[in-house]
C-alpha positions as CSV (number, residue, x, y, z in Angstrom):
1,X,-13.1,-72.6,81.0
2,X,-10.3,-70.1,81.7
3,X,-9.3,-69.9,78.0
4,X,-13.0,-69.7,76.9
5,X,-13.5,-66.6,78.7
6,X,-10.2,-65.4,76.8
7,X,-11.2,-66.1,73.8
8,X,-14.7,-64.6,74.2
9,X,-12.9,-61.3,75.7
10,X,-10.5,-61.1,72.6
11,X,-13.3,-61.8,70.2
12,X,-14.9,-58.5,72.0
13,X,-12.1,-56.0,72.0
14,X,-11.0,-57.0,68.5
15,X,-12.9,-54.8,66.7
16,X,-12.2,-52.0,68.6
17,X,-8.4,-53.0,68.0
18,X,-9.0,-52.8,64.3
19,X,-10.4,-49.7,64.1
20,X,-8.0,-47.5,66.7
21,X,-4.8,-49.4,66.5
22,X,-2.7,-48.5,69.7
23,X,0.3,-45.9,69.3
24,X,2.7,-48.8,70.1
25,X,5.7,-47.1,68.9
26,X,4.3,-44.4,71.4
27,X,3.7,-46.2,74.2
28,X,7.4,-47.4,74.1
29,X,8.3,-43.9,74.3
30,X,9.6,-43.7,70.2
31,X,8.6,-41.1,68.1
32,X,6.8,-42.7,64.8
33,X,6.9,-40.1,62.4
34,X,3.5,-38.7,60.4
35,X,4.0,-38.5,57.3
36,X,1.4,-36.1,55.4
37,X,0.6,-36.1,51.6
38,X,0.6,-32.9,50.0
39,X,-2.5,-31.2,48.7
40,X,-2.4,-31.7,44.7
41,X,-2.6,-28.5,43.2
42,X,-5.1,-27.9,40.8
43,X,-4.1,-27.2,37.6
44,X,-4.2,-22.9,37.0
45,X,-6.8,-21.6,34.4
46,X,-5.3,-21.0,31.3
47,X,-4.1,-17.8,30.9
48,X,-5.6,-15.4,27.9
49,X,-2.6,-14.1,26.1
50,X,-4.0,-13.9,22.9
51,X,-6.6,-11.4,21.6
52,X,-9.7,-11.1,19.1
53,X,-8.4,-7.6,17.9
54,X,-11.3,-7.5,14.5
55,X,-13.1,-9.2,12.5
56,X,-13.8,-9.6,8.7
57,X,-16.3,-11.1,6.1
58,X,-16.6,-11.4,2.8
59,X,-19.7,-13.3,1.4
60,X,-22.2,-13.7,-1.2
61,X,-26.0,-15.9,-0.7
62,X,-24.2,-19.3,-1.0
63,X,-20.9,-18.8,0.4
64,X,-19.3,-16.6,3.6
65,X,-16.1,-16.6,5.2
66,X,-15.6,-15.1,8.4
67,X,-11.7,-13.7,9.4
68,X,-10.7,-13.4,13.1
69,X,-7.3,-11.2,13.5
70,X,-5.7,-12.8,16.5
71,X,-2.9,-11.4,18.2
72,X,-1.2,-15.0,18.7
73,X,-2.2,-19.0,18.0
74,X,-5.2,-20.3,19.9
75,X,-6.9,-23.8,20.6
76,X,-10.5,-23.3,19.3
77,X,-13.8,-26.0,19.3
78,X,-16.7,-25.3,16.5
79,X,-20.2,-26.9,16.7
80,X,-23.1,-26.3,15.1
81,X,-26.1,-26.2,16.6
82,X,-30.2,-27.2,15.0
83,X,-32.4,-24.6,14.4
84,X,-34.6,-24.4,17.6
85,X,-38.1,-22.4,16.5
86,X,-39.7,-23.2,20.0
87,X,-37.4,-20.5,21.3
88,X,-37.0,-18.8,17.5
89,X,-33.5,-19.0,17.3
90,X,-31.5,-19.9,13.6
91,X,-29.3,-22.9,13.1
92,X,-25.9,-21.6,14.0
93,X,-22.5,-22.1,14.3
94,X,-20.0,-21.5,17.4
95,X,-16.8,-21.3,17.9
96,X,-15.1,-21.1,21.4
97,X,-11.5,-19.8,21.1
98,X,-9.3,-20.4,24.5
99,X,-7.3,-18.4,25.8
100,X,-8.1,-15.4,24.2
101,X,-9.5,-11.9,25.2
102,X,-11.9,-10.0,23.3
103,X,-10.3,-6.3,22.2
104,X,-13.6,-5.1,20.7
105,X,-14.8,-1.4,21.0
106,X,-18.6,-2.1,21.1
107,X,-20.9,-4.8,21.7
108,X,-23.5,-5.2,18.7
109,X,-24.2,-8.0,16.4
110,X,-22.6,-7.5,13.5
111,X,-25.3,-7.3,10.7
112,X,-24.9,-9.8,7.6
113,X,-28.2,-10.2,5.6
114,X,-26.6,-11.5,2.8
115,X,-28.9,-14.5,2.4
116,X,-26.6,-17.0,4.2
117,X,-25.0,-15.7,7.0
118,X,-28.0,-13.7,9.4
119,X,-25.4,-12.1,11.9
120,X,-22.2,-12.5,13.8
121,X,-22.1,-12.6,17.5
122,X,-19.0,-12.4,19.6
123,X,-18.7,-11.9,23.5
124,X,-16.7,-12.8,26.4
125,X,-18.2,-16.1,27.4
126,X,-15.4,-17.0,29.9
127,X,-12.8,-14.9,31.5
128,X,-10.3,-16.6,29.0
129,X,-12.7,-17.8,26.4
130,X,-14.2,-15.6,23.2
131,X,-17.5,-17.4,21.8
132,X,-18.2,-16.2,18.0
133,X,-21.6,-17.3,17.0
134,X,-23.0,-17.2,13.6
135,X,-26.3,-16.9,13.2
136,X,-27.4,-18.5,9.7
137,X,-30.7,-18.7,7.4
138,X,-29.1,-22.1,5.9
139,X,-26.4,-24.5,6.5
140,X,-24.7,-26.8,4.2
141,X,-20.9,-27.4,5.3
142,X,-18.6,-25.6,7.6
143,X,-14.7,-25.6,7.9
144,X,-12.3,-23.7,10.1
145,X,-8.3,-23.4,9.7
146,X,-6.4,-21.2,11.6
147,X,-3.4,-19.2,9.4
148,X,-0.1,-18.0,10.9
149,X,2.0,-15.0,10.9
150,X,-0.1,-13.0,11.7
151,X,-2.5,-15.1,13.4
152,X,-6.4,-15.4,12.1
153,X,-8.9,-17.9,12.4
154,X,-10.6,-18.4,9.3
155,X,-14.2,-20.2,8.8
156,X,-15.8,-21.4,5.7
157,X,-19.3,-21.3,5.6
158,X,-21.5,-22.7,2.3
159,X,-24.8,-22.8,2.5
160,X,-28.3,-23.3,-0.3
161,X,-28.6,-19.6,-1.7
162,X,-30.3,-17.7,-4.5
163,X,-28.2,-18.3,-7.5
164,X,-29.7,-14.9,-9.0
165,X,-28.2,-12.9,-6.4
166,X,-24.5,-15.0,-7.0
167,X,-22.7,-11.5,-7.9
168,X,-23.5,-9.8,-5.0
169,X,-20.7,-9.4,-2.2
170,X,-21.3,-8.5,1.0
171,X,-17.7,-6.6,2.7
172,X,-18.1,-6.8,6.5
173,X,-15.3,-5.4,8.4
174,X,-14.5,-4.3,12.1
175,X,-11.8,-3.4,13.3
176,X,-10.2,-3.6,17.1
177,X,-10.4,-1.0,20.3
178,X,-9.3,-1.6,23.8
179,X,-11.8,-3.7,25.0
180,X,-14.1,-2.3,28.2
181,X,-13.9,-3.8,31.7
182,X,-17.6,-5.3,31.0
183,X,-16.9,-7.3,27.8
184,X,-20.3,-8.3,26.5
185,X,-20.9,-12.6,27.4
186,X,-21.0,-14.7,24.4
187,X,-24.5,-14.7,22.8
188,X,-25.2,-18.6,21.6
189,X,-25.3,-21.8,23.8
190,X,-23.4,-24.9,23.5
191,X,-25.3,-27.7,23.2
192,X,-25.3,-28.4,27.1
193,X,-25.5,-24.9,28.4
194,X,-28.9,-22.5,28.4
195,X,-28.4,-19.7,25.7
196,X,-27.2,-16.1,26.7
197,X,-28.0,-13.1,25.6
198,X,-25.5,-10.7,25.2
199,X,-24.9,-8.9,21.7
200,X,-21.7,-8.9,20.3
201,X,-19.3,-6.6,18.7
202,X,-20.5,-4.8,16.1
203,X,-19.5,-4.1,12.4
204,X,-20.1,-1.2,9.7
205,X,-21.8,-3.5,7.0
206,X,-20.6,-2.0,3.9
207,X,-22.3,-3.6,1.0
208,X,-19.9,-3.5,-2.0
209,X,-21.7,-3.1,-5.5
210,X,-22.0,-5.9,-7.8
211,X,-18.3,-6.8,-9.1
212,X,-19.5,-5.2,-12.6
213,X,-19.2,-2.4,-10.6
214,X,-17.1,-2.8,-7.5
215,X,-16.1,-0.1,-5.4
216,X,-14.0,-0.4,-2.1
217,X,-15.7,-1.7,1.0
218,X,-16.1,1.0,3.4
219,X,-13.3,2.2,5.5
220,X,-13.5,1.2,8.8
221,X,-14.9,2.7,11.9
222,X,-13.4,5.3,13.7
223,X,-13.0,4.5,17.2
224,X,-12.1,6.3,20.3
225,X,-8.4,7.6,21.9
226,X,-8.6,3.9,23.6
227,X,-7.5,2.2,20.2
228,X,-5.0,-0.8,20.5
229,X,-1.8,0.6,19.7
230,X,-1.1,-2.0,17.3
231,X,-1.3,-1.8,13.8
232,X,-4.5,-2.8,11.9
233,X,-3.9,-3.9,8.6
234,X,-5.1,-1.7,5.6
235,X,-8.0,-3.1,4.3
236,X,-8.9,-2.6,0.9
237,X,-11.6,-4.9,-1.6
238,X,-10.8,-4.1,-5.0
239,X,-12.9,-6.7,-6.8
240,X,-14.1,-5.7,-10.3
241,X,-15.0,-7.2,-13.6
242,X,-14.5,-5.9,-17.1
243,X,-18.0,-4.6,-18.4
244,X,-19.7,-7.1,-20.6
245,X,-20.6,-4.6,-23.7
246,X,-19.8,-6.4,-26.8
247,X,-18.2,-9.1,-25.9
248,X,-18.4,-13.0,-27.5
249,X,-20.6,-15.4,-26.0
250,X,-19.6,-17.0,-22.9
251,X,-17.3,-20.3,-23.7
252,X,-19.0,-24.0,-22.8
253,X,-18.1,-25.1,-19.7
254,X,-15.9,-22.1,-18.3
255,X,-18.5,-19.2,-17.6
256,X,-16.2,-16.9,-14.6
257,X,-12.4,-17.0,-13.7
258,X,-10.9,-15.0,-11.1
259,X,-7.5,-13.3,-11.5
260,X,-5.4,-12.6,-8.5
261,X,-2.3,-9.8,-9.1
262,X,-0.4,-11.0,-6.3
263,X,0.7,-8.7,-4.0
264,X,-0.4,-5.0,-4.2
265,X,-0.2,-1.8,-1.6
266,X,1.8,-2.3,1.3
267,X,3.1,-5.2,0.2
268,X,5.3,-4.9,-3.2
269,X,6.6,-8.4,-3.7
270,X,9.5,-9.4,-4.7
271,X,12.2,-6.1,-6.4
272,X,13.9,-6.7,-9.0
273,X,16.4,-5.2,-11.7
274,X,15.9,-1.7,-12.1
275,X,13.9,-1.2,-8.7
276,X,10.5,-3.8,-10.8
277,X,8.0,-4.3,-8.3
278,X,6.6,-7.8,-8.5
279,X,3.1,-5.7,-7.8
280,X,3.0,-3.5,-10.7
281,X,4.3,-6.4,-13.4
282,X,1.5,-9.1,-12.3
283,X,-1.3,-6.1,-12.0
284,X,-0.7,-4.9,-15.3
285,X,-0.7,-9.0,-17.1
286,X,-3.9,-9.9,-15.0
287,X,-6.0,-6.9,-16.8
288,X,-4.9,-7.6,-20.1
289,X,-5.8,-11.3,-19.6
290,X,-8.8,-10.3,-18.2
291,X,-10.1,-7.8,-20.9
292,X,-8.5,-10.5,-23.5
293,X,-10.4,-13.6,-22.1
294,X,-13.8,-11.0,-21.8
295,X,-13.8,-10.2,-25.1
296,X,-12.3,-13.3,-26.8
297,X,-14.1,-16.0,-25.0
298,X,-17.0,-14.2,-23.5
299,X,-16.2,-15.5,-19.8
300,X,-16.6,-12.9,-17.0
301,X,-13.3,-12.1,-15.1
302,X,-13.3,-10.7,-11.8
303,X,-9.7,-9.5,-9.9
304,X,-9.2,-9.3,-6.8
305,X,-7.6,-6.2,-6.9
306,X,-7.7,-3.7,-10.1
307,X,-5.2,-1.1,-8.4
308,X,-2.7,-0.8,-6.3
309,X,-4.3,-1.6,-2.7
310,X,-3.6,-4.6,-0.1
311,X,-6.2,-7.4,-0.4
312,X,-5.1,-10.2,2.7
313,X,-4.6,-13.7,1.2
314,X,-7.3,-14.9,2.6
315,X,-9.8,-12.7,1.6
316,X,-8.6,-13.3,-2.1
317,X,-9.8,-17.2,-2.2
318,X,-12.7,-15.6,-0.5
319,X,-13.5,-13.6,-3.3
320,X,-13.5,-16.2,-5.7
321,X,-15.6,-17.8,-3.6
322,X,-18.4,-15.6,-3.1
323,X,-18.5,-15.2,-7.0
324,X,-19.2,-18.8,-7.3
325,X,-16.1,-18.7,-10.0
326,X,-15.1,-22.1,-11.8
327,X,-11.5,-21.0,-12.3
328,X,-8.9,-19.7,-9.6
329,X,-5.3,-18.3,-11.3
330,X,-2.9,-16.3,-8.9
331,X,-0.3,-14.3,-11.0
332,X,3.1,-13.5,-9.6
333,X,7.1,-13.2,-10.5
334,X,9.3,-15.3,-9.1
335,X,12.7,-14.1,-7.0
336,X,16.4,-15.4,-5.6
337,X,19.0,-14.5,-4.0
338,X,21.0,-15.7,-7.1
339,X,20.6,-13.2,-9.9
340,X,21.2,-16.0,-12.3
341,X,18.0,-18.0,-11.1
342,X,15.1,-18.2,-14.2
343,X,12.2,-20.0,-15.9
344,X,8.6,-20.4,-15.2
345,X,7.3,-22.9,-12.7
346,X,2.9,-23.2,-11.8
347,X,1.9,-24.6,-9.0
348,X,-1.6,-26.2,-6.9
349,X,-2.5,-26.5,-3.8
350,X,-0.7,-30.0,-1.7
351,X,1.9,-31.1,0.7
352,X,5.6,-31.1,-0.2
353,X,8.7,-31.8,0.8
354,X,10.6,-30.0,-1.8
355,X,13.0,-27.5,0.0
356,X,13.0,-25.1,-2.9
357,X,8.9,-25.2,-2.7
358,X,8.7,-24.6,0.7
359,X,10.8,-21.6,0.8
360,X,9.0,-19.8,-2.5
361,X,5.6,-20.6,-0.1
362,X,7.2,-19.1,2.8
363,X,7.9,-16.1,1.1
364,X,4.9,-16.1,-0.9
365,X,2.9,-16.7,2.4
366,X,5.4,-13.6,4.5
367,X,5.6,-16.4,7.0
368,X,8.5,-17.9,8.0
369,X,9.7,-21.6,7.0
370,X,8.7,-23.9,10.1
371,X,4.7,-22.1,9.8
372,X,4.2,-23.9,6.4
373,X,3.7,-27.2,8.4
374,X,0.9,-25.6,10.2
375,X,-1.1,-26.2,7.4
376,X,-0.6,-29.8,6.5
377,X,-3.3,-31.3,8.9
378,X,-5.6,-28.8,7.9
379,X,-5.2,-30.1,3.6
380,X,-5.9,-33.9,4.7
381,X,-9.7,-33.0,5.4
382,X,-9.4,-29.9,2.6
383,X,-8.0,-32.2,0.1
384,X,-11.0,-34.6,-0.1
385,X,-13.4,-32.5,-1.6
386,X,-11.5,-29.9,-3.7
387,X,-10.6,-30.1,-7.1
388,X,-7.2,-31.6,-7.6
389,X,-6.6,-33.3,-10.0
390,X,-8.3,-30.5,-12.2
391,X,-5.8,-28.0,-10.4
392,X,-3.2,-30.4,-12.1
393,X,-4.5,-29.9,-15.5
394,X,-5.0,-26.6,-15.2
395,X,-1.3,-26.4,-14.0
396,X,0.3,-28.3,-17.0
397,X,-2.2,-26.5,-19.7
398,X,-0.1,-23.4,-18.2
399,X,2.7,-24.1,-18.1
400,X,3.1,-26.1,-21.3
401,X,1.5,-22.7,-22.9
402,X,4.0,-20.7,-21.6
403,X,6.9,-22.5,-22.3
404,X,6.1,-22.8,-25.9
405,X,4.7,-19.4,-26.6
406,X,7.5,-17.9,-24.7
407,X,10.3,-19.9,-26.2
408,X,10.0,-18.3,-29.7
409,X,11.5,-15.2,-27.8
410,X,13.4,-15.5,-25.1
411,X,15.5,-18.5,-23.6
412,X,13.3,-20.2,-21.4
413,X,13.9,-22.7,-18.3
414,X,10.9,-24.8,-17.7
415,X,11.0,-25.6,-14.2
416,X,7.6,-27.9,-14.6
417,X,4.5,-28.0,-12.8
418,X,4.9,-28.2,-8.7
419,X,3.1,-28.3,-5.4
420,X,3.2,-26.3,-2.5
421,X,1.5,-25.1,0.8
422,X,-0.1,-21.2,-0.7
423,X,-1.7,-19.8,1.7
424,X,-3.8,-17.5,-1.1
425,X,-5.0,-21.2,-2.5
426,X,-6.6,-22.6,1.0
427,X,-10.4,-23.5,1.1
428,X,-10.6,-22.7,-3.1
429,X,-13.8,-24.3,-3.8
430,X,-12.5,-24.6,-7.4
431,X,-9.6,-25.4,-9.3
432,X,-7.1,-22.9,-8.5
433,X,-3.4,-22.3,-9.4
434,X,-0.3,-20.3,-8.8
435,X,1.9,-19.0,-11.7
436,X,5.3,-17.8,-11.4
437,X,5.8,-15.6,-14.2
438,X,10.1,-16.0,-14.4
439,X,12.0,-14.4,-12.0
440,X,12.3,-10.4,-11.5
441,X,15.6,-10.6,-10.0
442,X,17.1,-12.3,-13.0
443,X,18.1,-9.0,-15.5
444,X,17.2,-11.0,-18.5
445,X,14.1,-12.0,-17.4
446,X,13.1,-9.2,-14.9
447,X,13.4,-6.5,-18.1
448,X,11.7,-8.5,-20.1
449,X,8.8,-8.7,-18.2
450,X,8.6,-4.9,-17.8
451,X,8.0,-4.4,-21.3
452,X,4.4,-4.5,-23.0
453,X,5.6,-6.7,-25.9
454,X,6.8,-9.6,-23.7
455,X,3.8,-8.9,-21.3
456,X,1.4,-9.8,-24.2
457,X,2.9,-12.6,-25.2
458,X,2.4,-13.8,-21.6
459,X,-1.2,-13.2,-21.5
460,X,-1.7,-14.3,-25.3
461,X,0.2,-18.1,-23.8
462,X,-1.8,-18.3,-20.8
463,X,-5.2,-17.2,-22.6
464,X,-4.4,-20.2,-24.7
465,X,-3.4,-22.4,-21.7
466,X,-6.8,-21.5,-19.9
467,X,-8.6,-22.4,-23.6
468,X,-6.9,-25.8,-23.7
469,X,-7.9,-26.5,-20.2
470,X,-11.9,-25.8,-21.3
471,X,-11.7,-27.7,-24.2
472,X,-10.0,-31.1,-22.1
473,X,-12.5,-30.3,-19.5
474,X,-15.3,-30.8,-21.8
475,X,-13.7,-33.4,-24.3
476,X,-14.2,-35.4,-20.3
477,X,-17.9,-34.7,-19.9
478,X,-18.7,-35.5,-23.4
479,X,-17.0,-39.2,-22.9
C-alpha cells in the first residue's frame, strides 16, 4: 500500500516537475550560468547611393527607347502591367530601380504623344527606390539593359504603330536638379500594390522635324541655382536625310540605311598623323555615301549626326530605330599605340574573347576593359531575335569591297571580318555593322584618308559592298 501511495504522489507532482525543473545546481549552492542568444540583427535597408540625374527619349509610333543617366550601377525589376479601363488607366510598363535617389527638379509627367509611348512617370516610391512608369497606347515587346561608364539604364519599347507616321521622331529630354526634400511618390502600381498618384518629373517635349528636315532637339531646360554640380552631357540630335529631289527609284529590298560618323563634338576619336581627328574623316565619308547611295540607288539615308555635335551611343541605335531603317552601318578609323598598325577590319554585334577585339570595344565604348563583360548576359536574350547572320553578310560584302577596291591604290592589310561587344550596336532591330576604316595613327594610312581622292574610293567600295548585300539578300527570297 505504502508504495501505491508513492506512486500515485509521483504520478501527481510529475507534471509540475516537467514544466518548472528545480534550480538543482542552485540549491547546491553552484552557480549554473545563463547563457543568452543574441538578438539577430536585421539586415539594414539598402542604402541609395546612386542617383536618377535625367532622362532621355527618342521615339517614333512603333518604336521608343527611354535613357536613364545614373550616377552609378543599380539592381532594377521591370513588369508590365494589363490595361485596366475600370479604373482608365493604359497598359504600362515599370521599372523599380534600388538603391537609387531621384535628383529631379520638378515633378510632371513627361509628355510623349508619339503614338506609342502616352507618358513617362517617375517618383520616389521608396526612400531608396525610383519607380519609372511608362504609360503606353500599345504594347508589343519590352527590353531593358543597363550600360556602364557612365551609368544608364536603357529600355526598348516596340509597340503596333501607324506606319505613315514612321519618319517622325519624337526628342524628349530632361535633364537633372537637386532633387527637393518632398520627392514626388512613384505614379503606377505593381501588380500587388494599390496605384499612387503622384506625377513625375517632367520633360520639355521637343518634337524634332521629320528627318528630311531635322533640326536639333530642343536645348534643355534651364533650371534653378540648385543644379547638381555634375556635368550633364551635351545633348545634341543631328538626324537628317538627303532631300529626295531627283533621285533613282528606291532599290528592291533595301528602302532606308542609317549612317553613323562615329564620334563627333566633345568626343574627337582617335588623333592621328598630322593632329586627323577620327570625327572629321568618318563625318565627311558618311555624307558622300549617303548623297551617293540617295541618288544612285534611290534609298533614303538618315545620319545620325550631319555636323560636328555629340550624339550618346545609345541614342544612335535609337535613331535607327525609330526610322524603322533596314540597314545599320557605323563608320570609324581605327588607332594603336604602334604607328606601324594598318588594314581594314568590320565588325557585328557578339561575344568574344579576342583580346585585340575587346580592347578596340573598350575604346570604342570609352569604357574601360573589365565593363565589356557587363554586356554579355544581356546578348544571350538580345541575340535570339536580331539579325545575325545577316550582320555577317553584311560584314563580309564590306569588307571584301573594301579590300578589293582599295587595293588597286594603296597596300592594304585585310584584317577580316570580326565580332565584338559595341555598345553603339545594342538593341539594333536590324542588321547593323561597324567599319574600321584603316588606322589614323598609321602615316600611310592616316594621310591617305584625309584626302578626297582616297575618301571616294572608300565610299565608291562600300556603296558597292552595301549593293552586293541587297542583291544576296534578294537572290534568298526569290529561292
Amino acid at each position: 500500500m505504502k508504495s501505491q501511495r508513492l506512486f500515485y504522489i509521483w504520478l501527481a507532482i510529475f507534471p509540475a516537475l516537467a514544466l518548472n525543473p528545480p534550480a538543482w545546481g542552485a540549491q547546491a549552492g553552484r552557480r549554473t550560468p545563463v547563457v543568452e542568444r543574441p538578438a539577430v540583427p536585421a539586415a539594414p535597408p539598402l542604402e541609395a547611393k546612386a542617383q536618377l540625374t535625367g532622362v532621355r527619349l527618342l521615339s517614333s509610333p512603333t518604336y521608343t527607347r527611354v535613357t536613364m543617366d545614373l550616377t552609378e550601377s543599380v539592381r532594377y525589376e521591370i513588369g508590365r502591367l494589363p490595361e485596366d479601363p475600370k479604373n482608365s488607366l493604359p497598359p504600362r510598363i515599370f521599372i523599380d530601380i534600388s538603391g537609387t535617389r531621384l535628383a529631379m527638379d520638378s515633378a510632371e509627367p513627361i509628355a510623349v504623344d508619339d503614338g506609342l509611348v502616352r507618358r513617362v512617370r517617375l517618383g520616389q516610391n521608396t526612400d531608396t527606390t525610383v519607380r519609372v512608369v511608362l504609360d503606353m497606347n500599345s504594347l508589343r515587346d519590352h527590353k531593358a539593359f543597363l550600360l556602364p561608364d557612365p551609368y544608364r539604364l536603357v529600355i526598348d519599347v516596340q509597340g503596333a504603330g501607324n506606319r505613315s507616321a514612321e519618319n517622325s521622331v519624337v526628342a524628349v529630354e530632361k535633364n537633372a536638379a537637386a532633387a527637393p526634400a518632398e520627392a514626388a511618390k512613384a505614379a503606377a502600381p505593381v501588380p500587388s500594390a494599390p496605384e499612387r498618384n503622384r506625377p513625375a518629373p517632367v520633360a520639355e517635349a521637343a518634337k524634332a522635324a521629320p528627318v528630311e528636315t531635322a533640326r536639333p532637339a530642343a536645348p534643355p531646360p534651364t533650371v534653378a541655382e540648385t543644379r547638381k554640380p555634375t556635368p550633364v552631357p551635351e545633348r545634341s540630335r543631328q538626324t537628317a536625310s538627303l532631300p529626295s529631289a531627283g533621285a533613282r527609284p528606291a532599290a528592291p529590298g533595301i528602302r532606308k540605311i542609317v549612317l553613323d560618323p562615329g564620334h563627333g563634338g566633345r568626343d574627337p576619336g582617335a588623333i592621328g598623323v598630322d593632329g586627323l581627328t577620327e570625327k572629321d574623316i568618318v563625318l565627311k565619308v558618311a555624307r558622300k555615301l549617303a548623297a551617293k547611295l540617295q541618288k544612285d540607288m534611290g534609298i533614303q539615308v538618315v545620319l545620325t549626326r550631319k555636323d560636328d555635335s555629340y550624339v550618346p551611343l545609345e541614342d544612335r541605335t535609337a535613331i535607327a530605330n525609330s526610322q524603322d531603317a533596314d540597314l545599320f552601318i557605323s563608320l570609324h578609323m581605327n588607332a594603336a599605340t604602334t604607328p606601324d598598325a594598318r588594314g581594314l577590319e568590320t565588325y557585328y554585334l557578339d561575344n568574344t574573347t579576342d583580346e585585340a577585339s575587346i580592347r578596340l570595344a573598350s575604346r570604342e565604348n570609352g569604357t574601360p576593359r573589365g565593363k565589356i563583360s557587363d554586356l554579355q548576359f544581356i546578348l544571350s536574350d538580345m541575340m535570339q531575335n536580331s539579325k545575325l547572320e545577316d550582320s555577317i553578310t553584311l560584314a563580309h560584302n564590306l569588307q571584301s569591297s573594301v579590300v578589293n577596291t582599295m587595293s588597286k591604290k594603296m597596300d592594304v592589310r585585310d584584317l577580316g571580318v570580326k565580332k565584338a561587344l559595341f555598345y553603339v550596336l545594342v538593341g539594333a532591330r536590324m542588321p547593323s555593322v561597324l567599319v574600321e576604316m584603316f588606322f589614323i595613327t598609321n602615316k600611310a594610312e592616316g594621310r591617305a584618308m584625309a584626302q578626297e581622292a582616297y575618301q571616294d574610293s572608300v565610299v565608291e567600295a562600300l556603296y558597292d559592298g552595301i549593293l552586293k548585300y541587297n542583291q544576296s539578300t534578294l537572290a534568298v527570297k526569290t529561292l
